[in-house]
C-alpha positions as CSV (number, residue, x, y, z in Angstrom):
1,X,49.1,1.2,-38.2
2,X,47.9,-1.6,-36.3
3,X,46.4,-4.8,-37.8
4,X,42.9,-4.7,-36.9
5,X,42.9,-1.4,-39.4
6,X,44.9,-2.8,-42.2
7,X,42.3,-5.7,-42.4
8,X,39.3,-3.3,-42.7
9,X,41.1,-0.4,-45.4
10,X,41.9,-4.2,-47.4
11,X,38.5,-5.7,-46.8
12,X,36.9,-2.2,-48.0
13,X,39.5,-2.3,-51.2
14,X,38.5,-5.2,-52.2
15,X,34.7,-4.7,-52.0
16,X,35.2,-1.6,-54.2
17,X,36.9,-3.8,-56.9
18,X,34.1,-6.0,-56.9
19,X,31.5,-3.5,-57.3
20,X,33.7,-1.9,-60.0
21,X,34.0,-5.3,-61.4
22,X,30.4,-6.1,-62.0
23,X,27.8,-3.8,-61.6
24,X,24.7,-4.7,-59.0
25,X,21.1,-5.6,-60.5
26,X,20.0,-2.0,-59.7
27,X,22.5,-0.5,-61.4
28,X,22.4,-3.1,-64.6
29,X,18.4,-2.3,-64.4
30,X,19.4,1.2,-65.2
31,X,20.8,0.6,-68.4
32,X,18.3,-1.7,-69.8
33,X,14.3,-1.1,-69.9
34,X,11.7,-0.5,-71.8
35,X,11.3,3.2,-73.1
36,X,7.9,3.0,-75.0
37,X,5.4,0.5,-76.3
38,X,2.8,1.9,-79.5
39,X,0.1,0.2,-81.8
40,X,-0.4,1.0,-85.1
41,X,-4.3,1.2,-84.8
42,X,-6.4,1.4,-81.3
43,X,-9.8,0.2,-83.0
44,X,-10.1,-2.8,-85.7
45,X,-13.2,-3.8,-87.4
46,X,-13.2,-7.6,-88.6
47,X,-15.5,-9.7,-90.5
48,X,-16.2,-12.9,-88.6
49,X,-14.2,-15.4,-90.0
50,X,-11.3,-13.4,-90.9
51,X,-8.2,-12.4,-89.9
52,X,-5.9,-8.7,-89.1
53,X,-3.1,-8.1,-88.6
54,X,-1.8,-4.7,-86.3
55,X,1.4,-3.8,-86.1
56,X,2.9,-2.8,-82.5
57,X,6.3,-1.3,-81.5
58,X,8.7,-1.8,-78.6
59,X,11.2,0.9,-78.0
60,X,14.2,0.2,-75.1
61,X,17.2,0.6,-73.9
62,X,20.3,-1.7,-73.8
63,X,19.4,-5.4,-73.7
64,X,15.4,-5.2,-72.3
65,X,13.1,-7.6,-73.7
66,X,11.4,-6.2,-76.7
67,X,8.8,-8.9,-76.5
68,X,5.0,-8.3,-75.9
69,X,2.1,-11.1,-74.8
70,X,-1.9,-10.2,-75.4
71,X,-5.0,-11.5,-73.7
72,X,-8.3,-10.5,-75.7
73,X,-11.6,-10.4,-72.9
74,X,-13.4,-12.3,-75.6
75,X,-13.0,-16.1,-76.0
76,X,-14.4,-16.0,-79.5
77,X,-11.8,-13.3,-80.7
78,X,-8.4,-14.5,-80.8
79,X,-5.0,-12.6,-80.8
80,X,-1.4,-14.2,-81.0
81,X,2.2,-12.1,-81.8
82,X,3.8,-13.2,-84.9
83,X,6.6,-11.2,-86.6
84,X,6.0,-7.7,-84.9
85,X,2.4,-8.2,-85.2
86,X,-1.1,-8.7,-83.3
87,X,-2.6,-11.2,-85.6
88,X,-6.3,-11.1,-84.4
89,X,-8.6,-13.9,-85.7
90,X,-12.5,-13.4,-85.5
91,X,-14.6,-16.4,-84.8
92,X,-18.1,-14.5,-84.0
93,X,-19.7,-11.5,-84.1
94,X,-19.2,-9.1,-80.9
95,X,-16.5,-7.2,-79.4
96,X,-13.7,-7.8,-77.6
97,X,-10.3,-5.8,-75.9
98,X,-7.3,-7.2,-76.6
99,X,-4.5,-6.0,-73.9
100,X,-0.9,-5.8,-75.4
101,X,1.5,-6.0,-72.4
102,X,5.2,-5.3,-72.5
103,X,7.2,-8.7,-70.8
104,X,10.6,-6.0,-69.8
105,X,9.5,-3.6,-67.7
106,X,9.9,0.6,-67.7
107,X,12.5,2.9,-66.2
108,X,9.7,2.9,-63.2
109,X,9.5,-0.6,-62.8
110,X,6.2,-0.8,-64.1
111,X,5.2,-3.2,-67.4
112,X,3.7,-0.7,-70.1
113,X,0.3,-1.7,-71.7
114,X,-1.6,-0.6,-74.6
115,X,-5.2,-1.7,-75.9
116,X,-7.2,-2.4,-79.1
117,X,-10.9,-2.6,-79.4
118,X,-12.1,-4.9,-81.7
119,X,-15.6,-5.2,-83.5
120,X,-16.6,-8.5,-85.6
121,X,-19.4,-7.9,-88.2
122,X,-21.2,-10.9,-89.9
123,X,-19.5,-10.3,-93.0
124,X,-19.5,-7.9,-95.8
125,X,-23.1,-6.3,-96.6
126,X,-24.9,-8.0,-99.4
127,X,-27.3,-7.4,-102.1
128,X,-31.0,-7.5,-101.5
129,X,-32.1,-11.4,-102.1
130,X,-35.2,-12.4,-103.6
131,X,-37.2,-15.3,-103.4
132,X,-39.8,-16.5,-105.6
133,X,-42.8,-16.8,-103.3
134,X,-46.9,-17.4,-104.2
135,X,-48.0,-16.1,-101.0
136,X,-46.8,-12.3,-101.7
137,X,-48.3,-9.9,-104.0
138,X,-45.4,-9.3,-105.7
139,X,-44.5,-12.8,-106.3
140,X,-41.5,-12.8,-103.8
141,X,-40.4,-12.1,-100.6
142,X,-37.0,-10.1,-100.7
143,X,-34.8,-9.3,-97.5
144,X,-32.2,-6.8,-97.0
145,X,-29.3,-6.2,-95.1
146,X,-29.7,-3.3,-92.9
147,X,-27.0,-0.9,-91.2
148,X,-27.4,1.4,-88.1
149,X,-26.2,5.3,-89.7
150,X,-27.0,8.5,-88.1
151,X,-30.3,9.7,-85.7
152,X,-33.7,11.2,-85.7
153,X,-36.7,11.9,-83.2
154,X,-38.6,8.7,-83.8
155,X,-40.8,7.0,-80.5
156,X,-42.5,9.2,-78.4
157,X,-42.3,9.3,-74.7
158,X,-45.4,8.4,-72.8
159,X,-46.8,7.8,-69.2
160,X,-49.1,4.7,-68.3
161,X,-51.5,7.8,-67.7
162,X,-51.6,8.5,-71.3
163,X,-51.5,4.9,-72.8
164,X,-55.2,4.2,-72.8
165,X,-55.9,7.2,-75.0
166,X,-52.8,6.2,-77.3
167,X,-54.3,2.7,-77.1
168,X,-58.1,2.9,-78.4
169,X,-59.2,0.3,-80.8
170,X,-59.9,3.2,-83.6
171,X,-56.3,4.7,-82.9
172,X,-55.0,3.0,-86.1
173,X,-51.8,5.3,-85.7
174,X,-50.6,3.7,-82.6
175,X,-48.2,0.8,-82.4
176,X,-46.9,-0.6,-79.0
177,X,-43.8,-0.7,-80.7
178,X,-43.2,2.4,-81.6
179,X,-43.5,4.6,-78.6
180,X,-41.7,4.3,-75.0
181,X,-43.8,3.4,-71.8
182,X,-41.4,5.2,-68.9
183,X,-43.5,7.3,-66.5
184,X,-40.0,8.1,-64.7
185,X,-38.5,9.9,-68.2
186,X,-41.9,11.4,-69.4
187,X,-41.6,13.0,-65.8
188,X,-38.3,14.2,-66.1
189,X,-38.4,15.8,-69.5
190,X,-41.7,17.5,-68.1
191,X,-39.7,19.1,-64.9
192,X,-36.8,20.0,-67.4
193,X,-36.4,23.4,-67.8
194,X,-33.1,23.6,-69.8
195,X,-34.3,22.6,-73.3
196,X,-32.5,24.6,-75.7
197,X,-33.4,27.0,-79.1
198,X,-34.4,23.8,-80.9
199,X,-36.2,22.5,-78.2
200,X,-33.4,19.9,-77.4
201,X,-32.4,18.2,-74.4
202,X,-29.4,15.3,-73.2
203,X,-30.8,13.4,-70.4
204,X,-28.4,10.8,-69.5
205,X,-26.3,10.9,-72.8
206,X,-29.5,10.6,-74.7
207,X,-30.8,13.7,-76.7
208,X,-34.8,14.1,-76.8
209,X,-36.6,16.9,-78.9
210,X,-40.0,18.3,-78.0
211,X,-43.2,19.3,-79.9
212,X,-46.2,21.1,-79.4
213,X,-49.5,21.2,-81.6
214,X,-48.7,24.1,-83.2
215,X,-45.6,22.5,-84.7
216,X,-47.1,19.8,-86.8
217,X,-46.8,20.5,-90.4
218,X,-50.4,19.5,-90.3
219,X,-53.1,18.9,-87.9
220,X,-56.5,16.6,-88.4
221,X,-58.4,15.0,-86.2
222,X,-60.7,13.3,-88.9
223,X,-60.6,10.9,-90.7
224,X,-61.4,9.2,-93.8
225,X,-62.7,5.9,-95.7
226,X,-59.2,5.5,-96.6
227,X,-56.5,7.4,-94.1
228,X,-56.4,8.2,-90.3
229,X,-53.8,10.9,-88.5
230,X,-52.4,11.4,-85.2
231,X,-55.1,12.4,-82.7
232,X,-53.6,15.4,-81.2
233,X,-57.2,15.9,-79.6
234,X,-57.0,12.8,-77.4
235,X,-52.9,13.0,-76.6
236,X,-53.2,16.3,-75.0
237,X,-54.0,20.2,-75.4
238,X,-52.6,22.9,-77.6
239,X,-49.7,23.5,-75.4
240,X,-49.5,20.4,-74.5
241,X,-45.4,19.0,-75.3
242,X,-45.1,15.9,-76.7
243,X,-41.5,14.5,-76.3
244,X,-39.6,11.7,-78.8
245,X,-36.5,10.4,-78.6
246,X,-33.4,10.4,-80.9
247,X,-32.8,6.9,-81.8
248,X,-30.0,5.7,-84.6
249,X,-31.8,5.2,-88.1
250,X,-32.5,2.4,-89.8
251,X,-31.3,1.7,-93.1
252,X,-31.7,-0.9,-96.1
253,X,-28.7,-1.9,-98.1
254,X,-29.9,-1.3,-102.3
255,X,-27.5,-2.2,-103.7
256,X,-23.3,-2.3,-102.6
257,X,-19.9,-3.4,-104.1
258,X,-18.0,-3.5,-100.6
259,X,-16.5,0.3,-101.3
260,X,-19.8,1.8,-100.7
261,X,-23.7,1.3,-100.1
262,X,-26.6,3.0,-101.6
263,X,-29.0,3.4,-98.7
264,X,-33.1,3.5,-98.2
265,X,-34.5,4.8,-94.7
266,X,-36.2,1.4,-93.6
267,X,-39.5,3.8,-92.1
268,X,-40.9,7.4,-93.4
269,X,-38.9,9.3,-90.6
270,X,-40.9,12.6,-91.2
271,X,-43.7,14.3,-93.5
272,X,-42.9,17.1,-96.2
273,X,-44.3,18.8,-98.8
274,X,-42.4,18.9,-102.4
275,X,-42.3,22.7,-102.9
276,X,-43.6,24.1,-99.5
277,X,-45.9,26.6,-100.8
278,X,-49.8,26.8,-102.2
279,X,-50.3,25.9,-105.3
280,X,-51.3,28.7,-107.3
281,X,-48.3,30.6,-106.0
282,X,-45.5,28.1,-107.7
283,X,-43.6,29.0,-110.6
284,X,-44.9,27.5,-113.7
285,X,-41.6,26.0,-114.2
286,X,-41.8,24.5,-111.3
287,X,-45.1,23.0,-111.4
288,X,-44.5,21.4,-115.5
289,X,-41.3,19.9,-114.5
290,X,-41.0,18.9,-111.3
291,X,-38.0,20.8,-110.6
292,X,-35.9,19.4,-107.9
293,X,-33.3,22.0,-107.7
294,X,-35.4,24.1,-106.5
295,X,-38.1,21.9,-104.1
296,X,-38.4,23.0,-100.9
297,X,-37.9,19.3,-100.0
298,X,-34.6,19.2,-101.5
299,X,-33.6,22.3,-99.5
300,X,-34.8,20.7,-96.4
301,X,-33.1,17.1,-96.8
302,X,-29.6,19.3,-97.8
303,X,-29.3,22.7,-96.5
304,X,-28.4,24.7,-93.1
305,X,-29.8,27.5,-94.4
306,X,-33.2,26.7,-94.8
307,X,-35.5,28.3,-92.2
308,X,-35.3,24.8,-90.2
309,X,-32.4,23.0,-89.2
310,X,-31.9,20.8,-92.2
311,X,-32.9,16.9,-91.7
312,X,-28.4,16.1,-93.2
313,X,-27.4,18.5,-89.8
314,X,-30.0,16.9,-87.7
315,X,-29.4,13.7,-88.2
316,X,-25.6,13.2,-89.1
317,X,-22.5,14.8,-87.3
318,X,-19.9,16.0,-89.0
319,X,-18.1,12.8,-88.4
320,X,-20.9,11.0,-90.1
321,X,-21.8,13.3,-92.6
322,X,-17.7,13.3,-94.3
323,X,-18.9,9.3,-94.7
324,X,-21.6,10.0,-97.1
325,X,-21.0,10.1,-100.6
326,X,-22.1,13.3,-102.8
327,X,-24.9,12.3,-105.5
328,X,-25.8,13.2,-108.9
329,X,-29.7,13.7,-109.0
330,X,-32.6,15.0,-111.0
331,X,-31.5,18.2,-112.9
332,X,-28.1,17.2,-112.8
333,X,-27.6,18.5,-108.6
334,X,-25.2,17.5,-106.2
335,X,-26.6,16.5,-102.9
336,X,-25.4,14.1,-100.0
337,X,-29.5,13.5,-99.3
338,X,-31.8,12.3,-101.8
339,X,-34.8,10.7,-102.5
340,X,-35.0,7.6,-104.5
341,X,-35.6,8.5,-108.2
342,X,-38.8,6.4,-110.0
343,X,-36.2,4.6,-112.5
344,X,-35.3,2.5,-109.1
345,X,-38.4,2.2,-107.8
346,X,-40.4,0.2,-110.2
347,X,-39.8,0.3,-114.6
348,X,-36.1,-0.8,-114.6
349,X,-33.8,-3.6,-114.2
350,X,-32.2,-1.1,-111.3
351,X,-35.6,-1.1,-109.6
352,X,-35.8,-5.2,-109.8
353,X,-32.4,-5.7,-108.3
354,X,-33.1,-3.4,-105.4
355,X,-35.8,-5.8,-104.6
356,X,-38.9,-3.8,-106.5
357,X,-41.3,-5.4,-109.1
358,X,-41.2,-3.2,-112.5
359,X,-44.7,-3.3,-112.6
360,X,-46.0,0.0,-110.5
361,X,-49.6,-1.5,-110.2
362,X,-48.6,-4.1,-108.3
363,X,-49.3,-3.8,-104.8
364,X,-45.1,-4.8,-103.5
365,X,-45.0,-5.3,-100.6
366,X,-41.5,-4.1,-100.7
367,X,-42.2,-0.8,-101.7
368,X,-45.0,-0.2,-98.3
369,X,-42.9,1.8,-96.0
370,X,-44.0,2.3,-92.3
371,X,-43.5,6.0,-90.5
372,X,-42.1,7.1,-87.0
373,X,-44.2,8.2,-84.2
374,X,-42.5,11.7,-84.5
375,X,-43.5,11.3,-88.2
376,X,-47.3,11.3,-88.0
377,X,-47.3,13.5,-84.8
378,X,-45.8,16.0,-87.7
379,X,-48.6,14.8,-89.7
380,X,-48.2,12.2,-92.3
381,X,-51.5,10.3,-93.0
382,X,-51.8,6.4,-92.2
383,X,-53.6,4.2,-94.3
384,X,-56.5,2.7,-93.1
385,X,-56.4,-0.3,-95.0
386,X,-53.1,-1.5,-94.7
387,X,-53.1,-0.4,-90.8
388,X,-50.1,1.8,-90.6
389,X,-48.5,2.3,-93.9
390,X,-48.4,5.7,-95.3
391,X,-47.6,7.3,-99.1
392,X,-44.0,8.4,-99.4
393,X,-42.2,10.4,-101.9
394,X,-40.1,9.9,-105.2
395,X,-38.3,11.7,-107.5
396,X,-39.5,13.8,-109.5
397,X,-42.7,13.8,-108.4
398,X,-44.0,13.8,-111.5
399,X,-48.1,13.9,-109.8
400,X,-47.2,10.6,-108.0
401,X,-46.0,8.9,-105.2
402,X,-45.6,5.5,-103.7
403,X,-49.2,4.5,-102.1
404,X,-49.2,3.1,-98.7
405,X,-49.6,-0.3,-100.5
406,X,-46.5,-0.3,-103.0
407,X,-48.7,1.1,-106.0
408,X,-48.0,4.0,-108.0
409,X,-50.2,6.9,-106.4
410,X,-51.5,8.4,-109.4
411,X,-52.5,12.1,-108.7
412,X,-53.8,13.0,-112.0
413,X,-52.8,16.7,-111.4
414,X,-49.6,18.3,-110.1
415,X,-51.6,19.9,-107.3
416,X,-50.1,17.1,-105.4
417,X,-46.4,18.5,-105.3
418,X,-48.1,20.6,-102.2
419,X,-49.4,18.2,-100.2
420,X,-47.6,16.0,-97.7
421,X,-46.0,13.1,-98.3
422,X,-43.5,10.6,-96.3
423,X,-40.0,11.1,-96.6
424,X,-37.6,7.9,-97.1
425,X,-34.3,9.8,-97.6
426,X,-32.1,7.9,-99.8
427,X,-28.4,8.8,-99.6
428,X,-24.4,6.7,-100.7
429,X,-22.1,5.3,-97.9
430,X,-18.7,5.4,-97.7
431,X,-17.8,1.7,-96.0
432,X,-14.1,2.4,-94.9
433,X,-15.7,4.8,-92.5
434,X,-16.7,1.5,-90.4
435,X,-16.5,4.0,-87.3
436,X,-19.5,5.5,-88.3
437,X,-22.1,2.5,-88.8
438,X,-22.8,-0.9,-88.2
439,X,-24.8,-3.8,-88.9
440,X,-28.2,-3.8,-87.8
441,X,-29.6,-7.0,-89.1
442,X,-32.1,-7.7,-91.9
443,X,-35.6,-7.2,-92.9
444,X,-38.1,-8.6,-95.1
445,X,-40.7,-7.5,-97.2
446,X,-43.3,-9.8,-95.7
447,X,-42.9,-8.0,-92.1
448,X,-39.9,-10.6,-91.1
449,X,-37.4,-8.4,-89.3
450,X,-33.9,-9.8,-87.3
451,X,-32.1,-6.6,-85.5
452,X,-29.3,-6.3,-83.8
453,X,-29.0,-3.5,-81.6
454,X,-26.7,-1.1,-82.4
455,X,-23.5,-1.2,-80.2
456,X,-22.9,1.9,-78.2
């Protein structure tokens, strides 16, 4: 064997040893990465100010680097690791998405991320607060925190066309504010021709529901000295469809202890009678007590099987809906939607601290409710006087109502349990479902209203 070839079989031997000796990066890599990175929650709700904590997990092999860094997209949310934990600090309302990122890398190469959405609230929801005030009626001027919960038909749809007959000095039931000027989307819901059994539609994620005349629950194109309705005459014919929007409903926060909230519909979101039927037809039993077990109202706030869609199934999914809490009511009922009973609505320290005067011949201010477009298209009467508040319903009924300007409406006969009222639904909310709602501001009884919008 020459020695040009024992020099190369030595210089190859000796490679070999080396490489046996200490393993190359790639093959080192390939015993130590990062397997899988998790977090204990994807979604955190904080109260600005304070501080969570999520827990994350880094799973490898051999020696990788179990350690994590996080960047948050919003300056005024803050998130640092400390002891196998995203500690995220909240400085102001908002959102924010904090990324967790993995400093070893994967058996791919690749550095593994994971993500948290994060949503501040202003704090905990509070107690209606009153304030003594000379200027009011009722002596004070009380605001409530309000929460976005569910969603109903509320503004209507109109052209520029039809604004000038929406927008006649005697229309008392029209409101700029309460309708949606958007020729391009009252012309698209016209051309639609895929509305469903309930005359439904989705147009670009947002779910509209159509009317025609015939559908009111009352029509009336008079008026008197003290009420006005919707002027179906003037908005269109017979067969004319009239289109409104589903829009999330407004609440106001009664009364809460952080576990839950009792809740009051900040506007009458439609019209109903108590017991859907003529008067001389009801039971007697009916008619002497009020009976809310078996109102027609009742049925209609609670249950599927009533011969409309029921207003719980309409406006909640079935997300929302596990987040309300079932109620004891009038005749000892269970029901996840009520209406507020006349112990909290004026007589009772209860009815005080929800912001109420005891007195029911005062004219609160905090008891006037406003209505929905889609409610007075369905027929609720507006109050002349006041310029858009309408009567709304208690329980019982006992031949009253609220009066469109926060006085007991004394009836003087039960006759009135057929005629139609507002409906305010009242119903409990679970808070540790924080997926389901969120803040939506304040209001005040003296027409003082901060909203923020909803967050999508």
């Amino acid at each position: 064997m020459n020695k040009t070839r024992k020099r190369w079989l030595l210089f190859v031997f000796a490679l070999c040893m080396v490489m046996l000796a200490k393993p190359t990066n790639a093959m080192a890599a390939s015993k130590k990465y990062v397997r899988s990175l998790t977090v204990a929650k994807k979604t955190v709700s904080i109260t600005k100010g304070k501080t969570k904590k999520v827990a994350y997990k880094v799973k490898v092999k051999g020696k990788a680097s179990k350690k994590v860094t996080v960047k948050t997209s919003n300056k005024k949310v803050t998130a640092k690791v400390k002891g196998g934990k995203i500690v995220i600090t909240a400085k102001k309302a908002g959102t924010s998405k904090i990324t967790i990122t993995t400093k070893g890398k994967s058996k791919k190469g690749t550095k593994l991320k994971k993500y948290i959405k994060v949503t501040v609230t202003e704090g905990s929801l509070q107690n209606p607060n009153m304030k003594k005030d000379s200027s009011m009626k009722a002596g004070q001027k009380v605001t409530w925190d309000c929460v976005w919960f569910g969603s109903y038909p509320q503004r209507e749809v109109i052209s520029k066309e039809m604004q000038s007959s929406y927008n006649a000095k005697n229309r008392i039931w029209y409101d700029e504010d309460t309708v949606i000027l958007d020729d391009t989307m009252y012309q698209t819901l016209q051309d639609a021709d895929d509305w469903d059994q309930n005359n439904e539609i989705v147009v670009d994620g947002s779910k509209y529901r159509r009317i025609q005349k015939s559908d009111a629950r009352e029509v009336s194109n008079d008026t008197t000295p003290w009420y006005c309705w919707y002027s179906w005459n003037v908005t269109g014919g017979d067969s004319t469809w009239h289109y409104f929007k589903y829009e999330p409903i407004k609440w106001r926060v009664l009364s809460t202890n952080d576990k839950q909230a009792l809740l009051l519909a900040d506007v009458s979101l439609d019209v109903q009678k108590y017991y859907d039927a003529d008067y001389e037809d009801l039971p007697l039993n009916n008619v002497t007590k009020n009976n809310w077990k078996a109102s027609s109202l009742r049925a209609w706030l609670n249950q599927t099987t009533y011969r409309e869609k029921s207003f719980v199934d309409t406006a909640f999914t079935s997300e929302e809906q596990a987040a309300i809490i079932n109620t004891v009511s009038e005749n000892k009922v269970t029901d996840k939607i009520r209406l507020i009973s006349t112990e909290e609505i004026w007589g009772s320290t209860t009815a005080e601290s929800y912001g109420f005067t005891k007195d029911n011949s005062v004219s609160d201010e905090a008891r006037r409710s406003k209505t929905s477009t889609y409610a007075k298209a369905m027929g609720i009467s507006i109050s002349k006087e006041t310029k858009g508040y309408s009567n709304w319903w208690i329980c019982p009924a006992n031949g009253s109502s609220v009066q469109y300007d926060g006085q007991r409406q004394p009836w003087g006969d039960m006759i009135s349990i057929t005629y139609l009222d507002g409906v305010r639904p009242v119903l409990k909310l679970d808070l540790s479902a924080d997926t389901q709602y969120s803040y939506a501001g304040t209001v005040s009884s003296d027409g003082t209203v901060k909203e923020r919008k909803m967050e999508k």
